[in-house]
N, C-alpha and C positions, 0 to 999 in steps of 0.2 A: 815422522814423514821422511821417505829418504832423498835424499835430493842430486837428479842428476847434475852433474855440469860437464856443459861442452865450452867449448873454444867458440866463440859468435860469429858466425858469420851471414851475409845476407843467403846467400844459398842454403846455408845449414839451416835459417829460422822459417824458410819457406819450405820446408822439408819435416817440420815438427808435427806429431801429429798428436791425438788424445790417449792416451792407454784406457784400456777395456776394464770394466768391472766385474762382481763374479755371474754377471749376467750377458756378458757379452757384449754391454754396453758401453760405448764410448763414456767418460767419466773427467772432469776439469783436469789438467794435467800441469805442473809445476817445472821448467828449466832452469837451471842455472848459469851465469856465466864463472867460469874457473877463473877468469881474470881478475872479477869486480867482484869481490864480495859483496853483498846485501843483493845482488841485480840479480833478477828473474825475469821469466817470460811465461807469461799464465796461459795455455791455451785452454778453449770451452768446445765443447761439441758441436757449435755451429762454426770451427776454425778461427775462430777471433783469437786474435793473440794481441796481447800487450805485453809492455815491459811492466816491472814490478820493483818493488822496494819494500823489503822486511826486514826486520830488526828484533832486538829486544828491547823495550823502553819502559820504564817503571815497573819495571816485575808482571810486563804482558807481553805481548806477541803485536808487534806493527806492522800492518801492510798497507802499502799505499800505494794505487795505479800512478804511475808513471804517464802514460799515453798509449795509442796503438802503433802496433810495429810498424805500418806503414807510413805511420807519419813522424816517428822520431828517427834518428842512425841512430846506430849500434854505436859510437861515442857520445854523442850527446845523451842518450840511456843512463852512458856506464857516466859520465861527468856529473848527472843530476844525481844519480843513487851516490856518487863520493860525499857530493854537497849535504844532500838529508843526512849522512851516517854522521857530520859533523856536527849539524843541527843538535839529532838526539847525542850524539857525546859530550854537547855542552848543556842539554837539559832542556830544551827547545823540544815542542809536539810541533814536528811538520805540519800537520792537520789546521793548528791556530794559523799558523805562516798562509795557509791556502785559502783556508777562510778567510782572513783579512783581505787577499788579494782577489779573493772572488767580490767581497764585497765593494772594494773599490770599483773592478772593473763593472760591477752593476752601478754602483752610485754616478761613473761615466757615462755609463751608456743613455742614462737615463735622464742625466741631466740636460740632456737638449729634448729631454720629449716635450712635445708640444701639450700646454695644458689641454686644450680639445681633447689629447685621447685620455687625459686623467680624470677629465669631468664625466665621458662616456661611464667612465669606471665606476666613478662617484655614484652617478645614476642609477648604475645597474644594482650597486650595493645598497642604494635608500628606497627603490622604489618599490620594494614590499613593505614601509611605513609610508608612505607618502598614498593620497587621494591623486585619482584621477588629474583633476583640475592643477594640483602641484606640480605632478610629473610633468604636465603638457606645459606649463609654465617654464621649466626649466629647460626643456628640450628646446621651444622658442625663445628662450635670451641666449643660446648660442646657435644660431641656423645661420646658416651661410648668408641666405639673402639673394636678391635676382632674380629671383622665380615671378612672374606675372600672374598679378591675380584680376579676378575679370568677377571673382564671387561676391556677389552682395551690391556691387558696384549698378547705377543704370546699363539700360542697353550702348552697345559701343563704347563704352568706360572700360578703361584700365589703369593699373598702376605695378609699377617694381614693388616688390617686398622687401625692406629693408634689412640689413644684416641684423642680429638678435644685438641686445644691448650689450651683452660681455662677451659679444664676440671680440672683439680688439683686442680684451685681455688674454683670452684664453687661445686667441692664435699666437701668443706666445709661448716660448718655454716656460715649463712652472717653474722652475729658479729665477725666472728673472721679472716676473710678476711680484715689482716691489713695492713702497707705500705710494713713493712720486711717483709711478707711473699711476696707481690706481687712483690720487688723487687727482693728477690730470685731468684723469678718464672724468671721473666722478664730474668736475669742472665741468666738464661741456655738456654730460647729459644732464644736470642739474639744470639751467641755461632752457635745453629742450623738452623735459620729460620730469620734471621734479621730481612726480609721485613713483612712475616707474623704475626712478634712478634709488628710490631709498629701497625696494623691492631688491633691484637688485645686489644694492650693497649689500643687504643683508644675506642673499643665498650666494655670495661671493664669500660671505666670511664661514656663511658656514661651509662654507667646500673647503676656504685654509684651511679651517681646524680640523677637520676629517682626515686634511693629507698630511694634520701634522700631528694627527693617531698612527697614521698606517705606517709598518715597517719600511715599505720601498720607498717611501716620497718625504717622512718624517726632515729626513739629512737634507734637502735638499729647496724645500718649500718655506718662504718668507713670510712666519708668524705674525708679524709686524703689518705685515700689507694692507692691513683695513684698517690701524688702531688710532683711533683717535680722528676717524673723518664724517663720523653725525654729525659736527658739527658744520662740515661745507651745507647739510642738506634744511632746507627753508623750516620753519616751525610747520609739521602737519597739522591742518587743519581738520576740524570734524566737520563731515560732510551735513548739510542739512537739504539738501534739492530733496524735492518735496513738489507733488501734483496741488493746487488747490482745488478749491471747489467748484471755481470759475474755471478751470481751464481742463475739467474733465469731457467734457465735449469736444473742445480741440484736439485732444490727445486720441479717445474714441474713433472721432471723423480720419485720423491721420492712420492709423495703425488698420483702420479695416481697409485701407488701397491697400496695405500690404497683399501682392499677387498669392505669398506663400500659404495655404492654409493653417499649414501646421504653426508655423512660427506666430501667425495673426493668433490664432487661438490663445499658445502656448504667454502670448507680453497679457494680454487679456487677461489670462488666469492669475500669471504672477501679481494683478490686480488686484484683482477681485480674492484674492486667497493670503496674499503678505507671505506668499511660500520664499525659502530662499530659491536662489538662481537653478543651483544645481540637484539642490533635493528634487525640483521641482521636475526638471531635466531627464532626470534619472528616473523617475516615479515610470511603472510597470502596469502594464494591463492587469497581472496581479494583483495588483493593490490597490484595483478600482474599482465598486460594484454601485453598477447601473440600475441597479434594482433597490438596495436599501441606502441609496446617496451618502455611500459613508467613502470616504478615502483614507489608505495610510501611507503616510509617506515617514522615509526613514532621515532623523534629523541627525544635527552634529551634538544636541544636550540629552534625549532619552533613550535614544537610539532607535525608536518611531513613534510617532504620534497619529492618533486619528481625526481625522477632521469631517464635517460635510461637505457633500457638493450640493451647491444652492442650486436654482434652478438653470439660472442662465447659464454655471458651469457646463453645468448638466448637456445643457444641449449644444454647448459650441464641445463637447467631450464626443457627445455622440454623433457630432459630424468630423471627424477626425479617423477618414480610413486605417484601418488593422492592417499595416506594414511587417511590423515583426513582433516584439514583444514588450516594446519601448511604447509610451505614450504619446511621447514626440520623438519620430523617428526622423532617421535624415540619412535619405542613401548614400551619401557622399564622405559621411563622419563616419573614421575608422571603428568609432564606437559602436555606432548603428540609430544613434541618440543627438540630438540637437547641441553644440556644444557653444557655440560664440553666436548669441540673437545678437551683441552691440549694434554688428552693422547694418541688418533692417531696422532694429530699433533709429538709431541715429537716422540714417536714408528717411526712414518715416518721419519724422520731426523735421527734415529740411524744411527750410520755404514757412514755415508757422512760427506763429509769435511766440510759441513757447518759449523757456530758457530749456539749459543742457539737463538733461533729467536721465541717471545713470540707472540702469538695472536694477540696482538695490535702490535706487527710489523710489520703485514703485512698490520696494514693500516699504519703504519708510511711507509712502503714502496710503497703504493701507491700516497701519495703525493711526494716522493723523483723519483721516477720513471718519475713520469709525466714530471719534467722539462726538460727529454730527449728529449721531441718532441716540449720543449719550450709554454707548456702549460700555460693562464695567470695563475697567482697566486689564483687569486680570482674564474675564475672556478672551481680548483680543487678543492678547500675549499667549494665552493656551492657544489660539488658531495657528497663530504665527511661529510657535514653536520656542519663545523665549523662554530664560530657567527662570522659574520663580523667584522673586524679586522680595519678599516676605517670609516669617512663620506661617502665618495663616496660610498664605497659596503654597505650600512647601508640604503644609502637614495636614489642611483643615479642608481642601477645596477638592474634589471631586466628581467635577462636573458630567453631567453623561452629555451624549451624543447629542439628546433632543433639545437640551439648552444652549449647546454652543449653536445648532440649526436654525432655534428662534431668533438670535442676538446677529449672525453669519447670514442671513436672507435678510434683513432689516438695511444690513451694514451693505450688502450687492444690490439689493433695490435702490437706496440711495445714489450710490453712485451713478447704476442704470439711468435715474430720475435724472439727475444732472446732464447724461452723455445723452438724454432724450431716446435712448433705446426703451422699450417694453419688460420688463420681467416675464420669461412664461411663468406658466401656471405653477403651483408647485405639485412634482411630481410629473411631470409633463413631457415629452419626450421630443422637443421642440416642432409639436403639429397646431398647438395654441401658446398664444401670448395676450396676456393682459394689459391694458393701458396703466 
């Protein structure tokens, strides 16, 4: 390559132009300064020019941009290209020298980011493993808060929404999110929120270790910050609330004031079926048929199961207008699908003797019910979707449809019997009910 040089000047580099190729075409074009050895000036077809810096370094060819002419002089050019040409004469790749200092001034820049925008991050990157219900989860332990909610609430009721629980932490810099601060934290929601607070410790720790996977955040994020603080959080307890037999009539009477339809039906069913919350939630006009009373719904152990619908489902099913495609729709959820029944559940139980009886106790209460009518073990667990607990139920049980139906109408007549409601008929399309 041959290479011009001129004498630098600001007029002479605004005057540079491309030389033509054998096409006519403008083509990258190479100047030199005569002054400074190793210094060029690269111009491109679309008139970009910068300064340049080439060499020879281990038996290759170095070029290294410099900057654009507009924003360097023509001494500070020719001073940097002196500096590199010592660099490579004492055996230094300018290249390592740059990357080092890139990577500081990223490790700066970053070290004041606010963790909020690294949890954003976090999110974006888990939330093709993560279900529904996790992602939602996570997005609410850091929400702002303030927003007025009036939903679920009686008429003229309101309340603020409270900030998400790691909001605190995560309004700070992720550098400075240390153990003492997080045991603090931990302190006072323990105090408020016990169960909530170990939920969160835990997706607090798993977002350290993720940032202290990733290249940009690795340097700079406090490993330490969760070690060693299970122990602030109380012994968990295993949940036992539980309907009895006596108190299925009050629960009944309490949940049909529910105004909602859809959400009355939907606590009812999680009754009467031991579905879990969200299977149940999520379950598709698809996966319903009105006509051979079979349902499937897709679990977290076989990936779906079939079940019956008894007769009472049956007809609190087919009085649930066809909204979209969901079985319990909700036009308000981004889903399209019912997602938080707590708070009519709860609102419905005010005022009644009941004790606190959480969602998933109404499926613990559908397996404890069933043994009223001396139902085997392992049916009810096929209803309810649990993994076989045995060889035998693992390799030897087989049940079809019409024996889980005989055992599953026995088990919703009872309770019916207790709540004083009627069983319709079976098969019925709810225009008759039996005593």
């Amino acid at each position: 390559m041959a290479k011009s040089k001129l004498n630098l000047t600001v007029s002479r580099i605004a005057g540079l132009q491309c030389d033509l190729d054998g096409k006519g075409q403008p083509k990258i074009t190479y100047y030199w300064d005569a002054k400074t050895p190793n210094l060029g000036i690269l111009v491109t077809p679309k008139n970009t020019k910068s300064f340049i810096f080439e060499t020879w370094f281990n038996g290759k060819n170095l070029r290294i941009t410099i900057g654009k002419t507009e924003s360097w002089s023509i001494t500070d050019a020719q001073a940097e290209a002196r500096r590199l040409k010592v660099l490579t004469d004492k055996g230094v790749d300018p290249r390592d020298e740059r990357a080092q200092i890139d990577e500081e001034a990223k490790a700066k820049r970053i070290k004041g980011t606010a963790a909020l925008v690294v949890w954003d991050e976090y999110i974006l990157a888990r939330k093709p493993n993560w279900g529904d219900r996790h992602l939602a989860d996570h997005i609410d332990m850091a929400r702002e808060g303030g927003q007025l909610i009036t939903r679920g609430l009686k008429k003229n009721q309101s309340k603020i929404k409270e900030a998400g629980i790691l909001r605190p932490l995560l309004a700070m810099p992720l550098n400075e999110i240390s153990r003492d601060k997080v045991e603090a934290w931990l302190k006072g929601e323990v105090a408020k929120r016990p169960a909530r607070a170990r939920i969160a410790l835990s997706a607090l720790k798993a977002f350290i270790t993720w940032c202290g996977d990733h290249p940009t955040y690795q340097k700079i994020v406090r490993l330490d910050a969760c070690d060693r603080l299970t122990k602030a959080l109380p012994a968990k307890k295993a949940k036992d609330d539980c309907l009895q037999k006596e108190q299925i009539k009050t629960w009944f009477d309490a949940i049909n004031k529910i105004h909602n339809p859809v959400i009355k039906a939907y606590l009812q069913i999680l009754l009467l079926t031991g579905a879990r919350r969200n299977e149940l939630a999520g379950m598709k006009w698809e996966d319903v048929d009105l006509v051979w009373n079979t349902a499937t719904i897709r679990d977290k152990v076989e990936g779906t199961r079939q079940i019956p619908i008894t007769p009472y489902v049956a007809l609190l099913l087919s009085n649930i207008a066809r909204v979209n495609g969901y079985v319990f729709p909700s036009p308000t959820a981004k889903s399209g699908r019912i997602t938080e029944p707590r708070i009519a559940h709860n609102l419905a139980l005010e005022g009644t003797s009941l004790p606190e009886i959480s969602i998933h106790g109404l499926r613990r209460s559908f397996g404890t019910l069933a043994e009223w009518v001396e139902c085997p073990a392992g049916i009810s667990a096929q209803i309810m979707g649990h993994k076989p607990s045995a060889i035998a139920e693992k390799h030897y049980r087989r049940r079809p449809i019409d024996l889980l139906r005989q055992w599953h109408s026995k088990i919703e007549k009872f309770i019916l019997d207790e709540a004083g409601i009627p069983q319709p008929q079976e098969g019925a399309t709810g225009l008759r009910v039996v005593a």
